[in-house]
Structure formats: C-alpha cells, structure tokens
C-alpha positions in Angstrom: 48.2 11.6 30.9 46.2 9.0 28.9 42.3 9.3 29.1 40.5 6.9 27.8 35.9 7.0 27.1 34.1 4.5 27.3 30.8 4.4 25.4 27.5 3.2 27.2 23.9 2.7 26.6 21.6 2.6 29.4 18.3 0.5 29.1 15.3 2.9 31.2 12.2 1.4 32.1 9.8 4.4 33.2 8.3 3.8 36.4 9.4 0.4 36.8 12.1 -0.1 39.7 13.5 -3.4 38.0 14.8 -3.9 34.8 12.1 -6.1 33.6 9.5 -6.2 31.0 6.1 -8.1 31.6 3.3 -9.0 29.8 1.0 -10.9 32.3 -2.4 -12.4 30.6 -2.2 -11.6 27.2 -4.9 -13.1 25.2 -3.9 -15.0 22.2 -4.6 -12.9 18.5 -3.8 -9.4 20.5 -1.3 -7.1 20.4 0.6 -5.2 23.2 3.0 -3.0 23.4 5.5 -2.6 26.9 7.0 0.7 26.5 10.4 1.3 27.4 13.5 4.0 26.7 17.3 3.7 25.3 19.6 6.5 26.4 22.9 7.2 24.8 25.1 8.3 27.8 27.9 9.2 25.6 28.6 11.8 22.9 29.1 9.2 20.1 26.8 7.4 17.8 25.3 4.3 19.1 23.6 1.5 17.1 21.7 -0.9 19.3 20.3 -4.3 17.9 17.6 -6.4 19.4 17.8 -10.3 17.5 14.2 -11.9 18.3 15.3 -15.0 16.1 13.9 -17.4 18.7 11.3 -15.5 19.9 9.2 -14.5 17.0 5.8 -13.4 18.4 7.9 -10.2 19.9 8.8 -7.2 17.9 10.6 -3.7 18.6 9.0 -0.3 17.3 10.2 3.1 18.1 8.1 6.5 19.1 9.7 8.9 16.9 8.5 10.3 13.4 10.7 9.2 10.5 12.9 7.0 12.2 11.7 3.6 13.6 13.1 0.5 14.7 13.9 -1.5 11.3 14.2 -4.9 10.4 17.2 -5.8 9.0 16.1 -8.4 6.2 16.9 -11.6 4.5 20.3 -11.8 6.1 19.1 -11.1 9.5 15.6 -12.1 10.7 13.8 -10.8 13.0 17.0 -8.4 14.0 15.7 -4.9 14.9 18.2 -1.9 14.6 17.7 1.2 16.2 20.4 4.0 15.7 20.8 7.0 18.0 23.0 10.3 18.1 25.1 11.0 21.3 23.0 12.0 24.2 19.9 11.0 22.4 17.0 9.2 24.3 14.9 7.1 21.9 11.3 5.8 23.4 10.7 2.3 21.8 8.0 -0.4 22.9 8.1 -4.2 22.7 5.0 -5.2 20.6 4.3 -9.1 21.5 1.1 -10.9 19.6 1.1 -14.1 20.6 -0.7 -16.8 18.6 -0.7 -19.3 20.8 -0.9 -20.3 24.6 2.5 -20.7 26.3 5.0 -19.1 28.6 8.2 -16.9 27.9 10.9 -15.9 30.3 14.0 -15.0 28.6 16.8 -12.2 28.7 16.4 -9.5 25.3 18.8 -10.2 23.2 20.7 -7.0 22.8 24.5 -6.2 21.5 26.0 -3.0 20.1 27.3 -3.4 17.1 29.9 -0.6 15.8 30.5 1.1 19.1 34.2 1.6 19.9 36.4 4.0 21.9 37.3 6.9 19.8 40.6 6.8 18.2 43.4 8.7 19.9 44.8 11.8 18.1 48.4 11.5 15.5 51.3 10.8 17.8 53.3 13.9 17.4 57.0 12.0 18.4 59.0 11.5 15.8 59.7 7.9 14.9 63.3 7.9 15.5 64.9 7.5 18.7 66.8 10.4 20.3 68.5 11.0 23.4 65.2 11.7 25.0 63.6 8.8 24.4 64.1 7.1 27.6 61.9 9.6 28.6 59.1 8.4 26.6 56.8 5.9 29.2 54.6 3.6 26.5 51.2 3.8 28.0 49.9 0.1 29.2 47.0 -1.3 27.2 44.0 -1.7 28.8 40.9 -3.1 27.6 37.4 -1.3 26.9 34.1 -3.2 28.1 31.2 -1.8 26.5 28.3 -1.9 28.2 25.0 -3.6 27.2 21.8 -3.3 28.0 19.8 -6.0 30.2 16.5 -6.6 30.3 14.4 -9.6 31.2 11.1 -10.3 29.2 8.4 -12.3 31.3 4.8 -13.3 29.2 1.9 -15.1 29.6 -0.5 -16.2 27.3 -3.9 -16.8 27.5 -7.1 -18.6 25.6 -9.0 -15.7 24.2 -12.9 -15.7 25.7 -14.3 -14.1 23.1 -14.5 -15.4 19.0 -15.0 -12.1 16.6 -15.6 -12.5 13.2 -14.6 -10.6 10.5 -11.4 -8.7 11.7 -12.2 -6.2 9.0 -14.9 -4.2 7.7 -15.0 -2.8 4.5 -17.3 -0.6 2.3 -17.6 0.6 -1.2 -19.5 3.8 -1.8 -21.0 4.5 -4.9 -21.2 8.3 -5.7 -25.1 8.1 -6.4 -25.6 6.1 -3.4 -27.7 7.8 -1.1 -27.3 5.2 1.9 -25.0 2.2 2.7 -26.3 -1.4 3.8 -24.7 -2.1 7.7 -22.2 -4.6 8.2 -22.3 -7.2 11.0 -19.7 -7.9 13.6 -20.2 -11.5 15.4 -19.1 -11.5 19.2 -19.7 -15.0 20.7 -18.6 -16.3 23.9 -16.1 -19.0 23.9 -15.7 -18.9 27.9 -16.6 -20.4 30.5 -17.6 -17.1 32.6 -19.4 -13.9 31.6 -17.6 -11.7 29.9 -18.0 -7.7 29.4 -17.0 -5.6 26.6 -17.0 -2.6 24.8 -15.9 -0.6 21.4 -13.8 2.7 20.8 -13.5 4.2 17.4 -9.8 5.9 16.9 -9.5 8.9 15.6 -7.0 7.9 13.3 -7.1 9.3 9.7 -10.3 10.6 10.1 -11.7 14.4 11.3 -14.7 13.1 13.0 -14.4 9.1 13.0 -17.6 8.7 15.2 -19.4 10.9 12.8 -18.8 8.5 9.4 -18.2 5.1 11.3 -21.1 3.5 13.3 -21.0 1.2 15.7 -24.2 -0.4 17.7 -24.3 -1.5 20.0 -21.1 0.1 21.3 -21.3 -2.2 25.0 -22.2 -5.3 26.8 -22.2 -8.4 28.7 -22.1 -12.2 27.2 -22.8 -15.2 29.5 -20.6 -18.4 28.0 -21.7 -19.9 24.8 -23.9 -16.4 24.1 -23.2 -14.5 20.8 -23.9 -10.6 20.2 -24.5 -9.2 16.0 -22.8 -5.7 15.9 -23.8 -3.4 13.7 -21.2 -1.3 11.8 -22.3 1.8 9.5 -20.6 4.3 7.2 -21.9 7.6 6.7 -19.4 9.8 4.7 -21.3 13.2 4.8 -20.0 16.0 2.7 -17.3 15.2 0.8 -13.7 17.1 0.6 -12.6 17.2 -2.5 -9.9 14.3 -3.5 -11.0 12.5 -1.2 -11.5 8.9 -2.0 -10.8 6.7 1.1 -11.2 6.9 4.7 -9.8 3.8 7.5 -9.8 3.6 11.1 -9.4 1.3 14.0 -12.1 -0.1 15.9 -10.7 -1.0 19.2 -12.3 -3.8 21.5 -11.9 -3.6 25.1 -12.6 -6.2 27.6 -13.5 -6.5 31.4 -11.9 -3.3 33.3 -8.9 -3.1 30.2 -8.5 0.2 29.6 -5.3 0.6 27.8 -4.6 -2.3 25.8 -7.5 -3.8 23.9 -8.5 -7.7 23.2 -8.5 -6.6 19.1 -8.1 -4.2 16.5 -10.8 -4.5 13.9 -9.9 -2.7 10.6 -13.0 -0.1 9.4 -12.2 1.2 5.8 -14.4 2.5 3.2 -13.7 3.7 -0.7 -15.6 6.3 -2.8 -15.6 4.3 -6.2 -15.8 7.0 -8.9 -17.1 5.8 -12.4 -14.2 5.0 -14.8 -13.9 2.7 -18.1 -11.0 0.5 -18.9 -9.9 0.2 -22.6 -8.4 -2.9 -24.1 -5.9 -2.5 -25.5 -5.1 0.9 -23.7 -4.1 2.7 -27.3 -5.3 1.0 -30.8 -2.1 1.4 -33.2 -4.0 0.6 -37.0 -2.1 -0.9 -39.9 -0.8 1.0 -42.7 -3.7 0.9 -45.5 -4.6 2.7 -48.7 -6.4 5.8 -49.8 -9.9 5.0 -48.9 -9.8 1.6 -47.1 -10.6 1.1 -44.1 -9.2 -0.4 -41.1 -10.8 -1.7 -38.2 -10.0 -2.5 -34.7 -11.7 -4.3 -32.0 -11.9 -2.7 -28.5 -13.0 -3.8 -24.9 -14.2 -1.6 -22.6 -14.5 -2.5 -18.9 -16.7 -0.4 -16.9 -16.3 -0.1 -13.0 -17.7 2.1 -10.7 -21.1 2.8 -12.0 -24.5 2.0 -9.7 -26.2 0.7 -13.2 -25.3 0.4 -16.7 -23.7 3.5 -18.1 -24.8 5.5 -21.8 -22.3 5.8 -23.7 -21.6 8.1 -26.8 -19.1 9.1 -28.4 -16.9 12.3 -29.9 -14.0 11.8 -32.4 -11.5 14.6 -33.2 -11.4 16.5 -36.6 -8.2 16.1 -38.2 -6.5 19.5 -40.3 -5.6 17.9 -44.0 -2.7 19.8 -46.0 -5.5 22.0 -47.8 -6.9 23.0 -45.0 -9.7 21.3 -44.8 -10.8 18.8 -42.3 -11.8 15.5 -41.9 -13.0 12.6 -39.3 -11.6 10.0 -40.5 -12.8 7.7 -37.3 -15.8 6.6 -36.4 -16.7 4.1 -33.5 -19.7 1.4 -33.4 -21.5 0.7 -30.5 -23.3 -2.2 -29.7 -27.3 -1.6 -28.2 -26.7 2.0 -29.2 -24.1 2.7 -26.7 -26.6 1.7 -23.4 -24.0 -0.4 -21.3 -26.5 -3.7 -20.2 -26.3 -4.8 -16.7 -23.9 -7.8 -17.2 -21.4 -5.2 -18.9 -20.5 -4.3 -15.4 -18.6 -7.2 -15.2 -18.1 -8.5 -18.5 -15.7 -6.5 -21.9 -18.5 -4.9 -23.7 -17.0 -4.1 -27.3 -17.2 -1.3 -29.7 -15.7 -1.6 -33.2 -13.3 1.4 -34.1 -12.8 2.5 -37.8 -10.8 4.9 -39.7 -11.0 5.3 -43.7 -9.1 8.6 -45.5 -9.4 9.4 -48.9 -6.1 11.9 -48.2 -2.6 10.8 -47.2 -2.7 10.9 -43.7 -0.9 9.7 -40.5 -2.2 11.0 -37.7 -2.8 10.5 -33.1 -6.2 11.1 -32.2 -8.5 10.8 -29.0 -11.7 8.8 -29.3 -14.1 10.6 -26.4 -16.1 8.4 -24.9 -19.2 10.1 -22.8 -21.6 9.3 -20.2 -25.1 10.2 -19.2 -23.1 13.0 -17.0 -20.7 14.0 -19.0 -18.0 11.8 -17.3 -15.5 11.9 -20.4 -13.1 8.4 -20.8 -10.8 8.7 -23.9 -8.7 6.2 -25.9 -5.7 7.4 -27.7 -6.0 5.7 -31.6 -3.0 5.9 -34.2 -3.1 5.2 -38.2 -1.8 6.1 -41.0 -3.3 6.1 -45.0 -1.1 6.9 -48.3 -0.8 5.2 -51.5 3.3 4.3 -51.4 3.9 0.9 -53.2 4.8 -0.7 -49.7 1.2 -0.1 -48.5 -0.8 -0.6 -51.6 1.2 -4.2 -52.2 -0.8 -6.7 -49.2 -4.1 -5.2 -50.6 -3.2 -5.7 -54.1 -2.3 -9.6 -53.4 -5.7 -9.7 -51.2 -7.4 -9.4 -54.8 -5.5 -11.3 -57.4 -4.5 -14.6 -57.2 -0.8 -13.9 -59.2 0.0 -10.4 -57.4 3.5 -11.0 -58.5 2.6 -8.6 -61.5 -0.1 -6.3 -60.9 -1.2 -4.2 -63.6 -0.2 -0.7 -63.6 -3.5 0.3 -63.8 -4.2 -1.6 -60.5 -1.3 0.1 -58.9 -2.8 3.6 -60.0 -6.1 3.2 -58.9 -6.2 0.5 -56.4 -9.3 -1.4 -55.1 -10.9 -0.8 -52.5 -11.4 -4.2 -50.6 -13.1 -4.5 -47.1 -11.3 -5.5 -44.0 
C-alpha cells in the first residue's frame, strides 16, 4: 500500500464566520491590530511567510514570548516569517498604521516555503531483477498540493479629528530635585463635529504607573476648532535601588473606542545621577628625568549635577624600592576646584603633574571628589629614570649643539620646565 501526507496550514479567524480581516475607520497616525490564529494541522514543521511588499502600512506580529513574527531583511522587505512545530497554534495579529487616507482590499499574501511531503523510507528491493519482479507494481506518481492560507484584508482610512502635540513626553530627574515642572499635551480639534476623549495610563514597565505618571485632565469634550492643554506629571516616589528609568504608554481613546485607541503617546522619565567625564579617559605621560616634571592637560565634563559641583582631589602614594613613599602627582584646579555654572556645559580643565626624584614607572588613580563624596577617578601612567634614551631630548632642550653633551651634563642633568 502507498500512503502518502499531505501537509496543511489552516488560517483561524476567532469568532469571525468568514475568512476576512477588516479594519473599518481607522484614523490616519494610529495603530491597530486584527488578531487572528495559524494552526499546523500536521505533525511537521511549517514555515509560513506573509510578503507585504506592496502594502507597506501593514505589518505581522505574533503573541508568544521569545518567538515573534520576523522580518526577513535587505533581501526581502517587508516579508514576515513565522515558523511553527507540528500541531502548534501560533496567535499573530495584523498591525496596520496608516499614514494616509485611502482604501485597501486585497488577498494576504501568504506561501509556505519549505513544506514538502515526507520522504518515503529506503526501498528494501534489491536493484537487480529476479524472477519475481514481475510482481513488483511501480506505484503511479501523484502530485502533492499544499495548502495555503486565504485571507482577504479590507481597510479604511480616515482624516484624524483630533491634532496632538508632542507624541512623547519626557523627563529628567535630578537626584536633589524635590519636584518636577509639568509638561503640556495640546489636543485641538481639527473636525468638523464635537469630539469626546479620554486617557489611560498602561501599566507597562511600571508597579504603580498612575502613582508616578500624572495626567489632568484625564477626559473631555472639544467642539471643532477648540483646543484642550493637558497636563502631564512625574512623581517617582521612593526609589528601588538601580533604578534609573521608568516609560509607559499613555493611551488616547476617542468617542465610545474602547479597545483600540486614536494614539500612543510615549511617557518616559530618567534619574540623572552626577557623573564627570575625563578627557582623554587615561593620561599616558612621556618618559622624563629624575626630577622633571611632566604635565598633562585634562577636561572634565560634568553632567548630572543641579548646580556647579566642588571638586577636590586625592592622589595615591606610590611604595619606592626603599620602602618609602612618595606622591609624585599632584593636580591643579582652576577657582579652587568650585565647578562655575557654565562648566555644566562647557570642559572645565585641571592641569595634572607628576615630578620623581627616584626611578619610577608607575599606574595610579587621580580621585576626584565632590561636596558628597561622589568619587570620579582618572587612571594616569608615567614613568622617571635617568637612562641615556630619556635624559637625551631634555639635554638638546638646553644646548644649542646637543650632539656632545658634556659628561658632566649627562651625570647631573638640568632640570628644565615643561
């Protein structure tokens, strides 16, 4: 007997008798989503493609964690791939945000790419003929049609009757900031009738969204040409620790809509903590002699700070071979380390110096402090000795012939300033 399977993917649309998807009065700028299900009716793998080349504005997503619909690049536009295991029911929506007004009535463009009947096990008669082979009946082909999901995609799209400006709202939080200044959300009336609307705050990525987002007022009622100021807030409350930014959605509803809203406005909001940028991130110091010094100029870029910052400053102690120890940096401050108002937002620079009067090479951290202790360090590398190589450019710096320096020069070598 000669079975063959033939592999199918059946397109379910919940509650819906006819294999349709519709999207009736969608405003332009929104975004919604028509839910709808792929079931693998076979115990193969099944890789089901949707290619929205010509129709843009539409887009597939899946329900499940971890494994969405994907887009399959540069080769492919606009091509969305979603793979499922035998038996496997996948919920998926098709997203459509329109950005203009028009009409669509088209098929979905779905194939199934890589789906094939399974391959028949070894043949277990022998390849040459026998006496019995008459017996053998060679089986008919017959061809395999796959089946494909249908589905017919009707939209309309429609002027949107309300203009709301910004689409996002951010704020930055300063650690010593006690209370934020409200942000304003414009609704105005682009209609020609009276419209109705109203706000939800998701609870998306936040334990109490209503509690650190604001929104007032949250309803109302526009008449044409009419324009509303909404006030948006952000009160963090206590803390948890590592915490640095919170976001949400603030959904706008209009008329009776109750499920998919006219916008999603963006609500986000960032602790800045206090930090100082060096430049150059690490100071590497030429080579110099015993007892010269070399110098290095250093930008620091402060961010985060509600006024100017007070700097000072701790150097490391360095262990010499004789046990002592030295510091052989030092660091200069301009206006005695106070950071002035435009250092916010311009370098403010610091002069960093490092003299030994012992051979010594040497990676050391340069602390710099604030008014509460906030440390900022800069990683700073030299090296001092008195070989030949290092003494030489310092020699030549002084004589106008250093082709022959006298030995006494070389000895006991000057001691010029940089």
């Amino acid at each position: 007997m000669l079975s063959l399977c033939v592999w199918s993917v059946a397109l379910c649309l919940p509650s819906v008798p006819q294999t349709s998807l519709q999207f009736h009065g969608v405003y332009c700028g929104s975004r919604w989503a028509a839910p709808f299900t792929l079931q693998n009716r076979t115990a193969g793998r099944a890789v089901v493609r949707f290619c929205l080349l010509d129709h843009q504005e539409f887009s597939v997503e899946t329900s499940r964690g971890g494994r969405p619909a994907w887009p399959e690049g540069d080769q492919a536009p606009h091509t969305y791939s979603v793979e499922m295991e035998g038996h496997e029911a996948v919920g998926c929506s098709l997203i459509f945000c329109p950005k203009e007004v028009a009409a669509h009535d088209f098929v979905l463009p779905t194939t199934l790419n890589g789906i094939s009947a399974p391959s028949p096990p070894p043949s277990l008669v022998p390849k040459t003929l026998s006496a019995s082979s008459r017996h053998i009946i060679t089986p008919r082909t017959c061809s395999v049609s796959v089946a494909t999901p249908c589905c017919r995609v009707q939209a309309t799209v429609l002027r949107p009757p309300l203009d709301v400006s910004p689409s996002s709202v951010h704020f930055e939080l300063q650690p010593s900031a006690l209370k934020l200044d409200p942000q304003v959300l414009q609704l105005r009336n682009v209609s020609q009738e009276e419209v109705s609307w109203r706000f939800e705050i998701t609870a998306a990525g936040l334990e109490d969204p209503e509690e650190q987002f604001g929104v007032s007022p949250l309803s109302g009622k526009l008449d044409p040409g009419q324009s509303v100021c909404v006030s948006v807030t952000f009160s963090p409350g206590p803390l948890a620790p590592g915490r640095l930014t919170f976001s949400t959605e603030l959904l706008l509803f209009l008329f009776e809509e109750k499920i998919q809203p006219f916008r999603r406005l963006r609500l986000s909001a960032a602790l800045l903590l206090p930090s100082v940028t060096f430049r150059p991130l690490r100071v590497l110091l030429p080579p110099v002699p015993l007892d010269t010094p070399a110098r290095a100029t250093v930008c620091l870029l402060p961010s985060g700070f509600s006024r100017g910052p007070s700097l000072r400053i701790q150097v490391e102690k360095v262990d010499l071979k004789d046990g002592s120890q030295l510091e052989p940096f030092s660091v200069l401050l301009p206006h005695g380390g106070a950071v002035p108002a435009s250092g916010l937002v311009e370098p403010f620079i610091c002069v960093v110096t490092f003299c030994s009067p012992s051979p010594l090479a040497c990676t050391s951290l340069i602390t710099f402090l604030d008014q509460e202790n906030r440390s900022f360090q800069l990683q700073v590398c030299a090296v001092t000795d008195n070989c030949l190589l290092t003494l030489w450019p310092h020699v030549a710096l002084c004589r106008s012939d250093p082709h022959d320096p006298p030995k006494s020069e070389l000895l006991n070598p000057p001691n010029p300033s940089l």
